[in-house]
C-alpha positions as CSV (number, residue, x, y, z in Angstrom):
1,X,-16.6,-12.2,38.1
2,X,-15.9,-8.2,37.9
3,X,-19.1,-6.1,37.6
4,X,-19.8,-5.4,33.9
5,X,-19.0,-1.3,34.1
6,X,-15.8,-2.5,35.8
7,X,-14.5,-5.0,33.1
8,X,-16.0,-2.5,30.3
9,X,-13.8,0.4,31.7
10,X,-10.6,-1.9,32.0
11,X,-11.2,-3.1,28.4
12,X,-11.5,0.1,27.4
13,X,-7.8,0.9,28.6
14,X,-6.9,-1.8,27.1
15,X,-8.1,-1.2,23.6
16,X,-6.7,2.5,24.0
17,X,-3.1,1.2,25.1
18,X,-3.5,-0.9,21.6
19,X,-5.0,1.6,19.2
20,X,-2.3,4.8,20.6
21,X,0.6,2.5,20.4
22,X,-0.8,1.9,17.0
23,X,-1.4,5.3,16.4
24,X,2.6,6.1,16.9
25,X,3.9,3.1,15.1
26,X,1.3,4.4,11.9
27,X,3.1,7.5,12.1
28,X,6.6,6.1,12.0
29,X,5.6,4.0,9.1
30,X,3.9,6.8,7.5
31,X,5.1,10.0,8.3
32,X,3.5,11.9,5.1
33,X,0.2,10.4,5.5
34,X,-2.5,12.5,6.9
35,X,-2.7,12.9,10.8
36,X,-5.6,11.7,12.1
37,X,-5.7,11.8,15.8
38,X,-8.1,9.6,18.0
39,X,-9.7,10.5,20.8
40,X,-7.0,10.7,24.1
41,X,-6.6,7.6,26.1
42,X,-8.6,6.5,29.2
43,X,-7.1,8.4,32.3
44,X,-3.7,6.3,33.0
45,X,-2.6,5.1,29.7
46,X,0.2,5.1,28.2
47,X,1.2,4.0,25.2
48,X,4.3,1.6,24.6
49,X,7.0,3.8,23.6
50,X,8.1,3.6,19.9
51,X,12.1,5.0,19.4
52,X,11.9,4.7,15.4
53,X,10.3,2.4,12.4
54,X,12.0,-0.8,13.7
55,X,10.9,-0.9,17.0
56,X,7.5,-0.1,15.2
57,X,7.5,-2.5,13.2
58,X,8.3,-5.5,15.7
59,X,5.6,-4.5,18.0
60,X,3.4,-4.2,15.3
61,X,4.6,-7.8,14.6
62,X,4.4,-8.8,18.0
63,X,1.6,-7.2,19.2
64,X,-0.7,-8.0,15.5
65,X,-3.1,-11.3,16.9
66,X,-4.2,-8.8,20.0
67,X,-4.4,-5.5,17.6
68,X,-7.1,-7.5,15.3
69,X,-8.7,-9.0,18.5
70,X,-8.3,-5.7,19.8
71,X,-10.6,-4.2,17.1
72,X,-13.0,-7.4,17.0
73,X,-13.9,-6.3,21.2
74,X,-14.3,-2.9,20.5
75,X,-16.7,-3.9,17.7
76,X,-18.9,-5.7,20.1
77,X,-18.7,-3.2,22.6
78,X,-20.1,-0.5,20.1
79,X,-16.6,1.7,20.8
80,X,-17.1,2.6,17.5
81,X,-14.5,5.4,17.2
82,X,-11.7,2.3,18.3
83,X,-12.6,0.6,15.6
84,X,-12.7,2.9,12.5
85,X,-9.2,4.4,14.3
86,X,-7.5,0.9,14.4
87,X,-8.1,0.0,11.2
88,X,-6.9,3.6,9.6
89,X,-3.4,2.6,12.2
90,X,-3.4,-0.5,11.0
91,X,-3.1,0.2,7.2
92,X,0.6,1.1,7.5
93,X,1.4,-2.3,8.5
94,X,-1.1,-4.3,6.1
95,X,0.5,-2.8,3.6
96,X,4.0,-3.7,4.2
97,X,3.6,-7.3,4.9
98,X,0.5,-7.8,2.7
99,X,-2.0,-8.8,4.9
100,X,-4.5,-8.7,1.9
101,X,-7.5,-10.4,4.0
102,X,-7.4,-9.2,7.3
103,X,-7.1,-5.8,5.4
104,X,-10.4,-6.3,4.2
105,X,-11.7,-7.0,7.6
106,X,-10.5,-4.6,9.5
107,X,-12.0,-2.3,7.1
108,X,-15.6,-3.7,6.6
109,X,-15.2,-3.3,10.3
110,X,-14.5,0.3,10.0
111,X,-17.3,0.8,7.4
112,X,-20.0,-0.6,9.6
113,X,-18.4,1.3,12.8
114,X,-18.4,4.8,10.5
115,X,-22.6,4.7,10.3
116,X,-22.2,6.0,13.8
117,X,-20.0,8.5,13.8
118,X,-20.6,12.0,12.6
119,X,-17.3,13.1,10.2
120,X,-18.5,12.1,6.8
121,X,-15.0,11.8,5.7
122,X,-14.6,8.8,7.9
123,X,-17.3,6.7,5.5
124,X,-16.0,7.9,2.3
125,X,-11.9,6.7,3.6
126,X,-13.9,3.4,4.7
127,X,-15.3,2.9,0.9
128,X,-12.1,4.2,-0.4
129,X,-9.2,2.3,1.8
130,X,-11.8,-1.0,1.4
131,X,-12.1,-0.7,-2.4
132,X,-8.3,-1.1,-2.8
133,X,-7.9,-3.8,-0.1
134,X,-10.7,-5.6,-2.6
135,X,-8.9,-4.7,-5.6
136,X,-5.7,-6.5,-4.0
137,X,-7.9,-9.6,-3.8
138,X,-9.4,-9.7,-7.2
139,X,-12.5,-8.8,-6.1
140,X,-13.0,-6.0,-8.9
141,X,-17.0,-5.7,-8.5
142,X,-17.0,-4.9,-4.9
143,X,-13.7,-2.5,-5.0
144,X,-15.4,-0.9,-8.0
145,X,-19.0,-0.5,-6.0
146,X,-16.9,1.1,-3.1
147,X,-15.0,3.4,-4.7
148,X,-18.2,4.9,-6.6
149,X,-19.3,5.0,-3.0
150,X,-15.9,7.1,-1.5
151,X,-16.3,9.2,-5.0
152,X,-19.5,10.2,-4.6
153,X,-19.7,10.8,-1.0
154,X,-16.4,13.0,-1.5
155,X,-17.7,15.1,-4.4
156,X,-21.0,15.3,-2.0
157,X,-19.0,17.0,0.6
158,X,-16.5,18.5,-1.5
159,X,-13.5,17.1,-0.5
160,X,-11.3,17.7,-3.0
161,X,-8.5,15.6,-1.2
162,X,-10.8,12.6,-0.8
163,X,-11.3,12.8,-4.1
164,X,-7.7,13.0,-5.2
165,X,-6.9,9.7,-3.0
166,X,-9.9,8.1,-4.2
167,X,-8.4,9.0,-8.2
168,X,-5.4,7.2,-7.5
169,X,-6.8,4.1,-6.4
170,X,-8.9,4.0,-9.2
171,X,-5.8,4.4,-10.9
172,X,-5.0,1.1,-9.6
173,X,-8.1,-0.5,-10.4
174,X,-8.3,0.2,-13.5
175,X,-4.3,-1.2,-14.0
176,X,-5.7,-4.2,-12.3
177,X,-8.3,-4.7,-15.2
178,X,-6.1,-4.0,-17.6
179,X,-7.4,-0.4,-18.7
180,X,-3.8,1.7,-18.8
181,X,-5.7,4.6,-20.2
182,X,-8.4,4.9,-17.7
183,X,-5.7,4.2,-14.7
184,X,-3.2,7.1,-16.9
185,X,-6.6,9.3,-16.9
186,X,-7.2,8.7,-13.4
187,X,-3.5,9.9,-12.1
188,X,-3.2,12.3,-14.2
189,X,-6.7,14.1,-12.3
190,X,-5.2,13.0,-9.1
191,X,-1.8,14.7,-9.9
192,X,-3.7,18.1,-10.9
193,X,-5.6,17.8,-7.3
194,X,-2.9,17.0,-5.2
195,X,-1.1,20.3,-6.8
196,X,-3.6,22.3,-6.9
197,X,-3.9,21.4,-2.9
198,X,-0.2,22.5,-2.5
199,X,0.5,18.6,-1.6
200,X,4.1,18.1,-2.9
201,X,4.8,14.1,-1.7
202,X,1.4,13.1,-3.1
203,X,1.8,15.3,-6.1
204,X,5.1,12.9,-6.1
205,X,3.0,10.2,-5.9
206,X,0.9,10.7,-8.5
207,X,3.0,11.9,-10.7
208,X,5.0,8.8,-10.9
209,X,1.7,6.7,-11.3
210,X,1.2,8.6,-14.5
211,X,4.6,7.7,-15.3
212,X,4.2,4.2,-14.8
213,X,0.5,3.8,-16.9
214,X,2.5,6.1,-19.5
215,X,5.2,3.3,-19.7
216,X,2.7,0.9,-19.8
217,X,1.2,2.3,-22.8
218,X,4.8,2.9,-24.9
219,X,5.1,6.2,-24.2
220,X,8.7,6.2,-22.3
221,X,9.7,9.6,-23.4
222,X,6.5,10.9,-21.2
223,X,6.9,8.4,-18.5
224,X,11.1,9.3,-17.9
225,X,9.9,13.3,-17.7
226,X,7.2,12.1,-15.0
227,X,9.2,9.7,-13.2
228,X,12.0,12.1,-12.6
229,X,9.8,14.9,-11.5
230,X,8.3,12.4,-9.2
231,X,11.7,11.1,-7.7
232,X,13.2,14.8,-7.1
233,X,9.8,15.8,-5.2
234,X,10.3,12.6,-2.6
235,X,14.1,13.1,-2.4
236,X,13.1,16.7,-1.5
237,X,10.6,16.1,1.0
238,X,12.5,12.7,2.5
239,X,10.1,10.2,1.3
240,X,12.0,6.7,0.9
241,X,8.6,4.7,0.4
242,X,7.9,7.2,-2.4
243,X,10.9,7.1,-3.6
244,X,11.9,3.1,-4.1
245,X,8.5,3.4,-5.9
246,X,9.8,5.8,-8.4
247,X,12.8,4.0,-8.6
248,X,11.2,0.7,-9.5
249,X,9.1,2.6,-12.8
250,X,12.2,3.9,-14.0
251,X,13.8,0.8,-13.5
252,X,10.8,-0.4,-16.0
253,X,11.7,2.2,-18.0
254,X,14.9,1.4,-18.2
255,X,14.2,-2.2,-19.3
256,X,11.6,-1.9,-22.0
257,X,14.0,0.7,-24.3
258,X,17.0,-2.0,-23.8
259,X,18.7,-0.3,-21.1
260,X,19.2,-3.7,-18.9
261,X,22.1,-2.4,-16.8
262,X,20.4,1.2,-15.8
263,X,17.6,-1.1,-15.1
264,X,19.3,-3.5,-12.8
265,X,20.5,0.1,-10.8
266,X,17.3,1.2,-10.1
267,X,15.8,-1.7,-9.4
268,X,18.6,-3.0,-6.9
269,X,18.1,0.8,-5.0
270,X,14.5,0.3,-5.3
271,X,14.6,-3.2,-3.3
272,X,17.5,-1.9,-0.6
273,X,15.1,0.8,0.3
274,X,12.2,-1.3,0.4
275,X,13.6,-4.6,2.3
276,X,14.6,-1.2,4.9
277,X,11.2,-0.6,5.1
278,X,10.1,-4.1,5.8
279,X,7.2,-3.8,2.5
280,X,7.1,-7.2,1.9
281,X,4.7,-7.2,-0.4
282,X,6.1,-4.1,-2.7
283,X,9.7,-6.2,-2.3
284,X,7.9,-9.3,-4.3
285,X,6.7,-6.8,-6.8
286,X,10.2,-5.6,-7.2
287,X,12.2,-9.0,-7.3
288,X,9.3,-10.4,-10.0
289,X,10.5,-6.9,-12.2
290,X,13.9,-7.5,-11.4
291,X,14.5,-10.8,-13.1
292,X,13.6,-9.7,-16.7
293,X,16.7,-7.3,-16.9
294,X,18.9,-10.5,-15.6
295,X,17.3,-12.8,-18.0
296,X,17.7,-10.2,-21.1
297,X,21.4,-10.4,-20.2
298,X,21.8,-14.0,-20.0
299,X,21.9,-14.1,-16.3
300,X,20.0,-16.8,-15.8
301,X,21.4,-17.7,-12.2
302,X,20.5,-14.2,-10.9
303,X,16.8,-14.5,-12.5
304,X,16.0,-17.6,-10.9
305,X,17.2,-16.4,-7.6
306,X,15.1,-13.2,-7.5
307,X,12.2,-15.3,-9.3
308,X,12.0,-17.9,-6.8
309,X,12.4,-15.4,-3.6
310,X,9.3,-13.4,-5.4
311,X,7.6,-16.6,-6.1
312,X,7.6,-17.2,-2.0
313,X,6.5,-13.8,-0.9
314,X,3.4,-13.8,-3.4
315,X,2.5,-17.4,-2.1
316,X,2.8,-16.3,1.4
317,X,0.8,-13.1,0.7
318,X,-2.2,-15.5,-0.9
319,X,-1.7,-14.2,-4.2
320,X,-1.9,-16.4,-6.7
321,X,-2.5,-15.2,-10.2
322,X,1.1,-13.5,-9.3
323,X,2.8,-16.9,-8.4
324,X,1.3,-18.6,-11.2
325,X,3.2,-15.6,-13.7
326,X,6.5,-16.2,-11.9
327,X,6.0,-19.9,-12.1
328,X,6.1,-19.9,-15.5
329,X,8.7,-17.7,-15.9
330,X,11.0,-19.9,-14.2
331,X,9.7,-22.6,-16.2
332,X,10.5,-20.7,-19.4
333,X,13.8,-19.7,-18.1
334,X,14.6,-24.0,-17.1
335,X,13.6,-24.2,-21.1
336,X,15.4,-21.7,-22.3
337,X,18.9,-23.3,-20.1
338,X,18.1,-26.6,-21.6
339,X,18.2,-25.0,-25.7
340,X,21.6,-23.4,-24.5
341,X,23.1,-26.8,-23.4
342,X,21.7,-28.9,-26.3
């Protein structure tokens, strides 16, 4: 019954309460990440105040059915700025709990809502942050079509920090199709950009990456050098996301030249930092890993345990090519307990 310009402008404060709050819990999450600030709030609002990643992290939780309708009304309102901004905010918390599909959404979202605003960057972060959510999904033609897109558009502008970013998940792409050398070649260019940018915790990133595809490919001696240079950057600069990353290659490491016991170390640091964070869907990752150390030792018991707990995150995350793996490695393991009691 309100006049329209009257419900617009109180929907506007609402979306703005939404996508600040989200804006601060982003940070939390995400400290290292690049700052992206959106426009200031409608006159009188203020955002929900956010002591640390915990209280973050529930309102996030809480607050996550209204955030995507939140987005979906600014969409149809043509607030086109809201929408690219919540989906960028939003990432953090994707991520974590591996909301693979509404990741996609908010982001195709974002794309269409980045036609109309005048930062190029914005459209090649859309291509780029929608390629990997595609990637996650197994959709490898359309991740591959929009990370040409984010390439291109970066090299066009020359943004040589798009372009790094845009490496790395390539990086990941590629892993996903089972190319280790094009993913090693990709982080290995997205290492050199990052230092050449004077970006130490992506450097860190990156480096680990190549460290990882190098491990991938047999060559641990490579990989360790990479890893630890990796780890000593995020301990440096205080990143505990980059560092449970690191942790878990080298736990890989670790395992592949016989080393189970270093391996179970590093992985067990790597999932106490990582349940901290609440990353649900890097914690199913690291509990899959984490059984093949146990079960190379004869612990059977402990491998099941991690197996099954990683076998419910990846179902509850929709991703089933992972839960068939772990399926049948707990169905190996059940075969390999009935041999040792015949």
């Amino acid at each position: 019954t309100l006049p329209e310009h009257v419900r617009e402008a109180a929907l506007t404060r609402v979306a703005d309460f939404h996508l600040h709050t989200a804006h601060a819990a982003a940070r939390l999450l995400e400290p290292h990440r690049a700052l992206v600030r959106p426009e200031p709030p409608a006159p009188g609002v203020h955002p929900h105040p956010l002591p640390d990643t915990a209280a973050a992290l529930a309102w996030l939780a809480a607050e996550y059915a209204t955030l995507l309708a939140t987005q979906r009304t600014a969409a149809t309102l043509g607030h086109h700025h809201t929408v690219w901004h919540l989906a960028w905010n939003l990432h953090p918390f994707h991520h974590r709990r591996g909301h693979l599909h509404d990741e996609v959404t908010t982001w195709q979202a974002a794309l269409d809502a980045a036609d109309h605003l005048p930062d190029p960057t914005t459209r090649s972060r859309s291509h780029r942050f929608l390629g990997r959510a595609c990637s996650r999904l197994g959709l490898d033609e359309q991740a591959t079509t929009h990370l040409e897109q984010a390439m291109d558009l970066a090299v066009r502008h020359h943004d040589a920090t798009e372009q790094a970013h845009t490496h790395r998940v390539l990086a990941y792409v590629w892993e996903q199709r089972g190319d280790d050398r094009q993913a090693l070649e990709h982080a290995q260019d997205a290492a050199d950009l990052f230092r050449a940018l004077d970006r130490p915790v992506w450097e860190a990133d990156a480096l680990n990456l190549v460290g990882w595809y190098a491990a991938r490919l047999g060559q641990f001696d490579t990989a360790r050098t990479h890893c630890q240079a990796a780890l000593t950057l995020h301990r440096h600069h205080h990143n505990l996301d980059g560092e449970a990353t690191t942790l878990d290659s080298l736990g890989y490491i670790a395992h592949h030249t016989g080393d189970h016991h270093q391996a179970l170390d590093h992985y067990h640091h790597a999932l106490t930092l990582r349940r901290d964070l609440g990353h649900a869907y890097l914690v199913a990752d690291n509990l899959d890993r984490l059984g093949h150390p146990h079960a190379a030792l004869g612990q059977h018991e402990q491998a099941r345990t991690v197996w099954r707990e990683a076998l419910e995150l990846y179902r509850d995350q929709g991703r089933d090519v992972d839960a068939e793996r772990v399926q049948r490695q707990l169905d190996d393991l059940d075969h390999t307990g009935d041999a040792d009691r015949q």
